[in-house]
PADOMAR-110150 format. One line per 2 residues: number of its first residue (from 1); their letters; for each residue x, y, z of N, C-alpha, C, O. Coordinates in Angstrom, 1 decimal. Atoms other than C-alpha are relative to their C-alpha. Layout:
NUM = A = X,Y,Z,X,Y,Z,X,Y,Z,X,Y,Z; ...
This chain:
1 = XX = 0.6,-0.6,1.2,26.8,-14.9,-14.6,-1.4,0.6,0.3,-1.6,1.7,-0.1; 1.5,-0.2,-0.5,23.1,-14.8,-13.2,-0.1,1.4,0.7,-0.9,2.3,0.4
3 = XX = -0.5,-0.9,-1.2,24.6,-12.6,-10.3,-0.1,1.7,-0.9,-1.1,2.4,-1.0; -0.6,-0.8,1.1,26.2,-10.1,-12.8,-1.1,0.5,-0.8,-1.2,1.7,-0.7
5 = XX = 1.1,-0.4,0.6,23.2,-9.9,-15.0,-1.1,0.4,0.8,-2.0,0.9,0.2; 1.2,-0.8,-0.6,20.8,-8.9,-12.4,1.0,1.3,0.6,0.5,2.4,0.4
7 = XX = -0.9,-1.6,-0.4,23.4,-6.1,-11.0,-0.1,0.9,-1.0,-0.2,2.1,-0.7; -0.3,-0.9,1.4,23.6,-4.7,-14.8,-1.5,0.6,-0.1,-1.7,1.8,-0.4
9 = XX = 1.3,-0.6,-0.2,19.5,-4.6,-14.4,-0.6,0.7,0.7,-1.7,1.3,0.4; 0.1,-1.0,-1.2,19.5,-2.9,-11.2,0.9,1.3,-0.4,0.5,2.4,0.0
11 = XX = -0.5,-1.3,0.1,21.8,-0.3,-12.3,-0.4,0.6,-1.1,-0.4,1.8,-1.4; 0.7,-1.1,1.3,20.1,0.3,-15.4,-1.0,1.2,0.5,-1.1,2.4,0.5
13 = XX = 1.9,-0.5,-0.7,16.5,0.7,-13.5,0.6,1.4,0.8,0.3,2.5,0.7; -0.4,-1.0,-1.4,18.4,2.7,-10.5,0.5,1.7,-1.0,0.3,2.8,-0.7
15 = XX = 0.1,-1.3,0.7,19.5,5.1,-13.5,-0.4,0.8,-0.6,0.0,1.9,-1.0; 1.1,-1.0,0.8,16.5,5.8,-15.2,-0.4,0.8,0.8,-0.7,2.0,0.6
17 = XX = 1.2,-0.7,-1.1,14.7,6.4,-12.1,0.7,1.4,0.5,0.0,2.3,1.1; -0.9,-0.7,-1.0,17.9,8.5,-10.8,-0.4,1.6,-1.3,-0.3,2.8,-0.9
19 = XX = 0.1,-0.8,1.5,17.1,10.6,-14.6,-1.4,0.5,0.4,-1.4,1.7,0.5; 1.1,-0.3,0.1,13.4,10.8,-13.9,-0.2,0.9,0.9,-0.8,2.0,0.6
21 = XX = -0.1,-0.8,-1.1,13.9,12.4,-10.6,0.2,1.4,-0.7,-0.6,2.4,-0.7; -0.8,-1.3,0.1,16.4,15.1,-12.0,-0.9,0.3,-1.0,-1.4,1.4,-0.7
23 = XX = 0.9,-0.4,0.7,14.1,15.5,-14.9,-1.5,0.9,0.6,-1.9,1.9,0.0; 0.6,-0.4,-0.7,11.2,16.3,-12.5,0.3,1.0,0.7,-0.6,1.7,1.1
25 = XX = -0.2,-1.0,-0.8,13.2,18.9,-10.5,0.3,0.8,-1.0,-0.3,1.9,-0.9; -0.2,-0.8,1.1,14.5,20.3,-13.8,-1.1,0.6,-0.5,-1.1,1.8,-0.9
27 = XX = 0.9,-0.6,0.3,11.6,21.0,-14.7,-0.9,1.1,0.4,-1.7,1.6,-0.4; 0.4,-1.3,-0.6,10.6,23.9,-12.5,1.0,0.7,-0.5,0.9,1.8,0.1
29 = XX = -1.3,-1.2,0.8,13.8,25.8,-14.4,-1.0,1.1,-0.1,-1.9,0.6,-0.7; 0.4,-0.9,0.5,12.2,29.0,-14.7,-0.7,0.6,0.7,-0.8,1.9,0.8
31 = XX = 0.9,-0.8,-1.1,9.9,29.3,-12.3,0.1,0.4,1.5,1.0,-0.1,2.2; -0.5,-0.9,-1.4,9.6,31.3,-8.8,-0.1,-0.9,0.9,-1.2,-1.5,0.9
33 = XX = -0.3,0.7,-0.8,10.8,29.2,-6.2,-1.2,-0.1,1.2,-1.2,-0.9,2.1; 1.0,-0.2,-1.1,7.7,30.2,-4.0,-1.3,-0.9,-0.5,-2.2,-1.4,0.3
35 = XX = 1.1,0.7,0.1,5.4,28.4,-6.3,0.6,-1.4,-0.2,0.0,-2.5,-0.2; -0.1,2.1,-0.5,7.4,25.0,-6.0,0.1,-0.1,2.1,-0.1,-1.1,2.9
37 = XX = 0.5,0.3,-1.6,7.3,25.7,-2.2,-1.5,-0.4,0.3,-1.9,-1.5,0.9; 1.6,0.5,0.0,3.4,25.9,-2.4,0.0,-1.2,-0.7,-1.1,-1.7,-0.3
39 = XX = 0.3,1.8,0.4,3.6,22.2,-4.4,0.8,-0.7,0.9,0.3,-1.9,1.0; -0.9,1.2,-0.4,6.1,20.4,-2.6,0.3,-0.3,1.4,0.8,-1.2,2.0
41 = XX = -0.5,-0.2,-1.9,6.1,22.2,1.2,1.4,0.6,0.3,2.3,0.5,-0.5; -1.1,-0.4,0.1,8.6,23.7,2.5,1.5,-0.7,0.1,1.6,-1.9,0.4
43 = XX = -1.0,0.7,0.0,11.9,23.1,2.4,0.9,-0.2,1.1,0.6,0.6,2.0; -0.5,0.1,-1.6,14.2,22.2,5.3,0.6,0.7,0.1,0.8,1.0,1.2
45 = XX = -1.2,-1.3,-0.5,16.8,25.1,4.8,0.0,1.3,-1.0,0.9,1.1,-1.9; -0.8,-0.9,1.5,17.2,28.0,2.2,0.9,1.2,0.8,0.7,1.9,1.8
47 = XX = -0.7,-0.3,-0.7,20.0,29.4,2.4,-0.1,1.3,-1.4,-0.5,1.0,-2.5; -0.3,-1.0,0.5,20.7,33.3,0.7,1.2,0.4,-0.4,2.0,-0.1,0.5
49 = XX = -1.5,-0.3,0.3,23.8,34.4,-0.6,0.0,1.7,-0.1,-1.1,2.3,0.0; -0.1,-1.6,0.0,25.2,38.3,-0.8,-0.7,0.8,-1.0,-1.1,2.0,-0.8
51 = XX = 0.7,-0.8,0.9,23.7,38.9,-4.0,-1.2,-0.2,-0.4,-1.5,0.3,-1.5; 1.1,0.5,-0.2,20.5,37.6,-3.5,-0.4,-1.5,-0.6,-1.4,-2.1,-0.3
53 = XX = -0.1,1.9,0.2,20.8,33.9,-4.9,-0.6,-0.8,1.1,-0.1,-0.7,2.2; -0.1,0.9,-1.0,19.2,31.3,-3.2,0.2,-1.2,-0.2,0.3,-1.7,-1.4
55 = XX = -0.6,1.4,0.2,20.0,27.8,-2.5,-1.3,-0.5,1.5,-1.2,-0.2,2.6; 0.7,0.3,-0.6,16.7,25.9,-1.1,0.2,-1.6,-0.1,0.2,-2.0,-1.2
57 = XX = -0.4,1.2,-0.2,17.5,22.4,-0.1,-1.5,-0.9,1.0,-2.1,-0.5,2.0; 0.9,0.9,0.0,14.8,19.5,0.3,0.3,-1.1,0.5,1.0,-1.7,-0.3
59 = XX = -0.1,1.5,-0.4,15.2,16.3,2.2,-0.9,-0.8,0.6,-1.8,-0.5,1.4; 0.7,0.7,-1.0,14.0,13.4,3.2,0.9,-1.6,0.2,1.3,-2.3,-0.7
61 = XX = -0.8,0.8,-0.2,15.8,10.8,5.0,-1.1,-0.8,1.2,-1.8,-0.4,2.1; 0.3,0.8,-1.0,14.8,7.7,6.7,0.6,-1.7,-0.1,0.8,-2.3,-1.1
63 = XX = -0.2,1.3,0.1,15.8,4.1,7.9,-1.1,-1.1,0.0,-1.9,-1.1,0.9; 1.0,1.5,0.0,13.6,0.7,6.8,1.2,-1.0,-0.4,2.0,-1.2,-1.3
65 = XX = -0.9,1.2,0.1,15.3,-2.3,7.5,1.3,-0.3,-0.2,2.0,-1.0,-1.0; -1.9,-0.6,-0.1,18.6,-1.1,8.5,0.7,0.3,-1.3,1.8,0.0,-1.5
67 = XX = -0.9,-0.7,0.6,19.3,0.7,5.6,-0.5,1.5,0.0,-1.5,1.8,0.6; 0.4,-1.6,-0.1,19.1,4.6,5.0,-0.9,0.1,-1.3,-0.3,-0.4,-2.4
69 = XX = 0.6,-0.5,0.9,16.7,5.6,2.7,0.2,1.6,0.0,0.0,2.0,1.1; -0.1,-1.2,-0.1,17.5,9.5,1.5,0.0,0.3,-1.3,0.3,-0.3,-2.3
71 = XX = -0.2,-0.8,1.5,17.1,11.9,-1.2,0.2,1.8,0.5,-0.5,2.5,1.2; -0.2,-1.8,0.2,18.4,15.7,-1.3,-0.4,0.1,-1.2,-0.3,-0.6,-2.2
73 = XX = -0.3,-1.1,1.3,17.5,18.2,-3.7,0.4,1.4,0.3,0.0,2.0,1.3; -0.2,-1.5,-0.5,18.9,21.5,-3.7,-0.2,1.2,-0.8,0.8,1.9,-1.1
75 = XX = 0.6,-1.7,1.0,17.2,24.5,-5.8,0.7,0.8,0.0,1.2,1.0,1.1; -0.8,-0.9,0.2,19.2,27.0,-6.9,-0.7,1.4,-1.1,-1.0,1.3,-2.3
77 = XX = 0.4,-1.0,0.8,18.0,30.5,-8.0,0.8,1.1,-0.4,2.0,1.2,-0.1; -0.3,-1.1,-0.1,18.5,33.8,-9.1,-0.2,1.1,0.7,-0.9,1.0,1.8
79 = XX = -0.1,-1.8,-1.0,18.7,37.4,-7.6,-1.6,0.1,-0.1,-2.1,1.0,0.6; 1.5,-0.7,0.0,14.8,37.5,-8.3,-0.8,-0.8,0.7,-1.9,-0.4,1.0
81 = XX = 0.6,0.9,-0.6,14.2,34.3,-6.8,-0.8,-1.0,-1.2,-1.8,-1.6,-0.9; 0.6,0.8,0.9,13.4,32.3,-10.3,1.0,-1.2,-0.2,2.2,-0.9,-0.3
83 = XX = -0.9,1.1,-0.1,14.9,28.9,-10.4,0.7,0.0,-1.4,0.4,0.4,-2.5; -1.1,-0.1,1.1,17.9,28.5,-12.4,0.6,-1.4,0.0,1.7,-1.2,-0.6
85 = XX = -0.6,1.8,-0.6,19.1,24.4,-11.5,-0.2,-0.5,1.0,-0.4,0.0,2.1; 0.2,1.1,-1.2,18.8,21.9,-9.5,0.7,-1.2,0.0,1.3,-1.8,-1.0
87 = XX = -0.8,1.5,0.1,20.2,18.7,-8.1,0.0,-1.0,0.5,0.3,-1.0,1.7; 0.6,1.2,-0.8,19.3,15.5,-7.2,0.8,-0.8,0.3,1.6,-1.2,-0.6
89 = XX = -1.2,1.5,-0.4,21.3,12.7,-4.9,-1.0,-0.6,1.3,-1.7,-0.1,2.2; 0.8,0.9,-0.6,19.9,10.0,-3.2,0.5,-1.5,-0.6,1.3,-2.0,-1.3
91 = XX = 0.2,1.8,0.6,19.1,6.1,-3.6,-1.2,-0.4,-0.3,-2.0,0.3,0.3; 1.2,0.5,0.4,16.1,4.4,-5.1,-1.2,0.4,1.4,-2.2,1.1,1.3
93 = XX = 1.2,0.2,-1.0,14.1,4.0,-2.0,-0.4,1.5,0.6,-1.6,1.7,0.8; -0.1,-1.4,-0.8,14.4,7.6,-0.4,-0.5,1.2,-1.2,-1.3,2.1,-1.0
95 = XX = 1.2,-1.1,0.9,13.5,9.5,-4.0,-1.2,-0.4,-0.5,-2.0,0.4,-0.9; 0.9,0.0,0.0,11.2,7.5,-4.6,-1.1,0.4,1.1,-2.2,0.6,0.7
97 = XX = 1.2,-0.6,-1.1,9.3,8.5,-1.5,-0.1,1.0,-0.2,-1.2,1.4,-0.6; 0.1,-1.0,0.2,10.4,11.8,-1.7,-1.0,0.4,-1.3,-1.9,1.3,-1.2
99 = XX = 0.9,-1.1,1.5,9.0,12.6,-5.6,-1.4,-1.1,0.0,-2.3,-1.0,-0.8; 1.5,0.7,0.1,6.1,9.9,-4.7,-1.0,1.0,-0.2,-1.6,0.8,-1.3
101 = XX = 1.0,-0.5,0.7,3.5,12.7,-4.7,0.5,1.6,-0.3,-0.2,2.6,0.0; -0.9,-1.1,0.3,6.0,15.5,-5.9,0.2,0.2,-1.5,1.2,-0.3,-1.8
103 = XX = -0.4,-0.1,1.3,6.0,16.4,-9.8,0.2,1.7,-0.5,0.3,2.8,0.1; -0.4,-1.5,1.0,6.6,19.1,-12.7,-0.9,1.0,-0.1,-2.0,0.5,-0.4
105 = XX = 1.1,-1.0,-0.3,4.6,22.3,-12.4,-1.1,-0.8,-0.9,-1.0,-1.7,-1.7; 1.6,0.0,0.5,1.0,22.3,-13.3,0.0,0.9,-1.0,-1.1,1.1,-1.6
């Protein structure tokens, strides 16, 4: 029962936090993908499509104490280059590092 009831409180926490993240990437909706590059650094890949869409993808992965800590995000714009969605996947430990000093425009 003990067991059970701390699993129910870890998945709560692990869901807010997993909300806060995607709330924080959502929140550049609108704007040009070049001024979340200048806040956040660049990103490890962007990739272009035929019609000028891009898709700029963010990671950061690492192991502490034999497990993987990781978080993707992957920006997704329009033909003009103004962010249109995003998407956040990861585990606790890995977005927290990642959006540690990473927030919602200025």
């Amino acid at each position: 029962m003990v067991l059970s009831r701390a699993a129910m409180i870890l998945g709560v926490l692990f869901l807010v936090a997993c909300a806060h993240w995607q709330e924080t990437a959502d929140a550049w909706n609108g704007r040009n993908l070049d001024e979340l590059i200048l806040d956040w650094g660049p990103p490890e890949s962007i990739y272009t499509a035929g019609d000028g869409r891009k898709v700029a993808l963010f990671r950061h992965s690492r192991i502490h104490g034999g497990t993987q800590l990781y978080c993707n995000v992957s920006v997704n714009t329009n033909t003009s280059g103004v962010i249109v969605s995003s998407k956040v996947e990861g585990n606790m430990g890995g977005c927290n590092r990642f959006f540690g000093d990473k927030g919602p425009p200025r």
